[in-house]
N, C-alpha and C positions, 0 to 999 in steps of 0.2 A: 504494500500500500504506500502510496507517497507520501510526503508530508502533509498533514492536515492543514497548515499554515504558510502563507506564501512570503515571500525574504523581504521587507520593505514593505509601504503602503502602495494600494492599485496604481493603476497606469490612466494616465491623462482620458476625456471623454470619443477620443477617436480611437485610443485601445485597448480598450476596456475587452471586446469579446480575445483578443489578444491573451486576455491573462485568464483562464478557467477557473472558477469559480472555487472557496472551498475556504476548511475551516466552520466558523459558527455564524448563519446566514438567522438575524435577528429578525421577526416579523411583528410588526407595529400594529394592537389594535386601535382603529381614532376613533372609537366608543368610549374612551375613558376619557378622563377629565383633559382640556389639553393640556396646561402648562405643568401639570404632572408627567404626562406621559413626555414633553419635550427635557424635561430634568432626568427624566429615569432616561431616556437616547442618549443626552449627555455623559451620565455615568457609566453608561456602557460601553461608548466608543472610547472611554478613557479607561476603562477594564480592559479591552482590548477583541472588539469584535471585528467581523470579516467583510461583512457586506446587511443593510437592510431591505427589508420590501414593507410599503405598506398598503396593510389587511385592506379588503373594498368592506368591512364592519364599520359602515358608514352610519351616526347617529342618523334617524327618520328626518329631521329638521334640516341636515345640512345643503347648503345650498353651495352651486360651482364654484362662486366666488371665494365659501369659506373654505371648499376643499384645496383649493388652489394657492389661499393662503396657509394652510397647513401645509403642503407640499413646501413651499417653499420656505417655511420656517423649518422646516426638517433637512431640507438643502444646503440650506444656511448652516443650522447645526454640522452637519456631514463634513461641510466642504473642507474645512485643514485636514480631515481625515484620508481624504482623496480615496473614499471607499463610495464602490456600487449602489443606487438607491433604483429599487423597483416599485412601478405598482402592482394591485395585482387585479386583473382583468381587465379594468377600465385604460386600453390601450392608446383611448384617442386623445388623455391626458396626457400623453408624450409630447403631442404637438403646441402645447400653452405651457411647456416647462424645461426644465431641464435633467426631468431622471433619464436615468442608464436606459431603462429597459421594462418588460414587464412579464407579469407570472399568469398564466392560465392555469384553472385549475382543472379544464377539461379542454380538450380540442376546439379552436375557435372556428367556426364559420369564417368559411374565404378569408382561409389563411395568408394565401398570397398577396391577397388585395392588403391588409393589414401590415405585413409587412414591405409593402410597396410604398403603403401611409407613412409609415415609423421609421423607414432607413435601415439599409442592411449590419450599421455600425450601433444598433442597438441590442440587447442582453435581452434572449425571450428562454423564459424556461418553463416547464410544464410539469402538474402534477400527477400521477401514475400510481395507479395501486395494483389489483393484481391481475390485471389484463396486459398481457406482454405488447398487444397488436398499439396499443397507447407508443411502449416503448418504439414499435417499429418505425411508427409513422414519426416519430422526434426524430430519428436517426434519419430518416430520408428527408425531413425534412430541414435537416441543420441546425436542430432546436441546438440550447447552446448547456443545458443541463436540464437534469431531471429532480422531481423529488418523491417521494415515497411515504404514500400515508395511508394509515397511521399505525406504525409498529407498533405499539403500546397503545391500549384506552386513553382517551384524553379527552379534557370538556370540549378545549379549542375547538375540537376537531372529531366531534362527536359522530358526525355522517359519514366516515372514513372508514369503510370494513379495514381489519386487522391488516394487514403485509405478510404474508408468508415468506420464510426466510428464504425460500428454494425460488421466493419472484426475484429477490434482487438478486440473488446468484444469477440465473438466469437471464438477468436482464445486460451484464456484464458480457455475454458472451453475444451479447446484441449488437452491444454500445461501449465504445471508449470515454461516454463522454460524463464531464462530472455527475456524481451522486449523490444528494443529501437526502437523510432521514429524518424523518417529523411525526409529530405525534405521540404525545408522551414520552418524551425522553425527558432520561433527568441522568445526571453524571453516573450512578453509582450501578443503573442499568447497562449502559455502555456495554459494557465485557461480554453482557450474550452475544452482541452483534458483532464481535469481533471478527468472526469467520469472513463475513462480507467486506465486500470491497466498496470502500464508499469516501468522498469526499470529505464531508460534513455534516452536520446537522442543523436542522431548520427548528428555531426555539421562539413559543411567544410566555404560556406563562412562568415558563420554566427559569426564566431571567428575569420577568419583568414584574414578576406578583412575589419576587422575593425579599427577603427583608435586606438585603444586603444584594445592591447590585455584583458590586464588586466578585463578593466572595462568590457569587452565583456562575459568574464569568470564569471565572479561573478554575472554578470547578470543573467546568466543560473545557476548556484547556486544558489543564490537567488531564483527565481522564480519555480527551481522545489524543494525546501524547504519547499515553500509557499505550493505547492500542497500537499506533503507529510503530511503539516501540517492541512490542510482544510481534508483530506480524512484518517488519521489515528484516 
C-alpha cells in the first residue's frame, strides 16, 4: 500500500487531478451551526487533514446566495492550506466559485455534458458500494477516485448497505485509481481493513462531533500509518 499521506501541501488549481487523492478526505455537514462548523475546519486543517468536500445536507431555508457565501468562506479558510475542496452533487456550483471539483454519490445523468460544463482540470469522484459495474463505468470513464460506503453502520450515512470486504478487493483489480472508505470508521476499527488496499478514509462525525478536534485527527493519522506500516 502507498503512503496514506502525500510529501508537502496539494498542487496549484490546474494540478490538482495531477496529485491523487489520499490520506483523511474531511466531509463538511452545513446543517450545523455555521460559525461552528467554520472553527471546527479550522482546527482540522491545523490537525493536519488531506482534502475536504462539502455535504449537499443543505438547511430547508438556505438560499444560493447563502450557499455561495458558505462556499467561499470555507475557500477562504482552505486556501494557505493549498488542499482540495469538493462539493458534492451540486456540480453546477463549480461554475460561480472556485472549488476543485465535485462528489456524486450515484452516477450522474449526461455525464459528458457535465463534464464538458466543469472542465477536464476538475476533481470528480464517485461513491460505490457493492455493485462493481459502478466501479466499471469510473474506470472508463476517468472518474478520478472512488469511495466506498459504508463499511461500518453509521448515522451519516445510514442509507448505505454495509461494503463487503471481497467489493473492494475486487474493485482493485478493476481500478488503479485512489480508494477511500467511509462510513463509520473510527481509528481503533482500522486494522480489520487492513487486508484492503485503499487510499484513505472519508470522515464526517468521526472528527467533527468530537470533543477534541485535534486529538480526533491524529488519531486517524496514527492508525492509518500503523496500516501503511504493517502492509508495506
Amino acid at each position: 500500500m502507498d503512503s496514506f499521506f502525500p510529501g508537502g501541501k496539494g498542487g496549484t488549481k490546474m494540478n490538482r487531478k495531477m496529485e491523487p487523492l489520499r490520506g483523511i478526505y474531511l466531509v463538511l455537514d452545513p446543517s450545523k451551526e455555521r460559525e461552528r462548523l467554520l472553527v471546527k475546519l479550522e482546527e482540522c486543517l491545523q490537525a493536519g487533514i488531506d482534502a475536504v468536500q462539502l455535504w449537499n445536507n443543505w438547511p430547508g431555508t438556505m438560499s444560493l446566495p447563502d450557499k455561495l457565501g458558505l462556499i467561499k468562506d470555507i475557500l477562504k479558510i482552505v486556501a494557505p492550506f493549498d488542499l482540495p475542496v469538493l462539493i458534492n452533487e451540486e456540480w453546477q456550483l463549480l461554475a460561480k466559485t472556485e472549488l476543485d471539483g465535485v462528489h456524486f454519490d450515484k452516477i450522474p445523468r449526461d455525464f459528458q455534458h457535465i463534464q464538458q460544463e466543469i472542465g477536464y482540470d476538475r476533481i470528480v469522484g464517485l461513491t460505490c458500494g457493492n455493485d462493481l459495474s459502478l466501479v466499471e463505468w469510473a474506470e472508463a470513464h476517468e472518474i478520478d477516485y472512488l469511495s466506498f460506503c459504508a463499511m461500518f453502520p453509521s448515522r451519516s450515512v445510514d442509507d448505505c448497505a454495509i461494503v463487503k470486504p471481497e467489493t473492494v478487493r475486487d474493485a482493485r483489480s478493476i481500478t488503479q485509481m485512489p480508494i477511500f472508505l467511509s462510513g463509520g470508521i473510527i481509528p481503533r476499527n482500522l486494522a480489520s481493513l487492513k487486508e484492503l488496499d485503499f487510499q484513505g478514509v472519508a470522515i464526517i462525525s468521526g472528527i467533527m462531533d468530537s470533543p477534541s478536534i485535534v486529538k480526533s485527527v491524529c488519531a486517524y493519522r496514527i492508525a492509518l500509518n500503523q496500516l501503511k506500516n504493517q502492509t508495506s
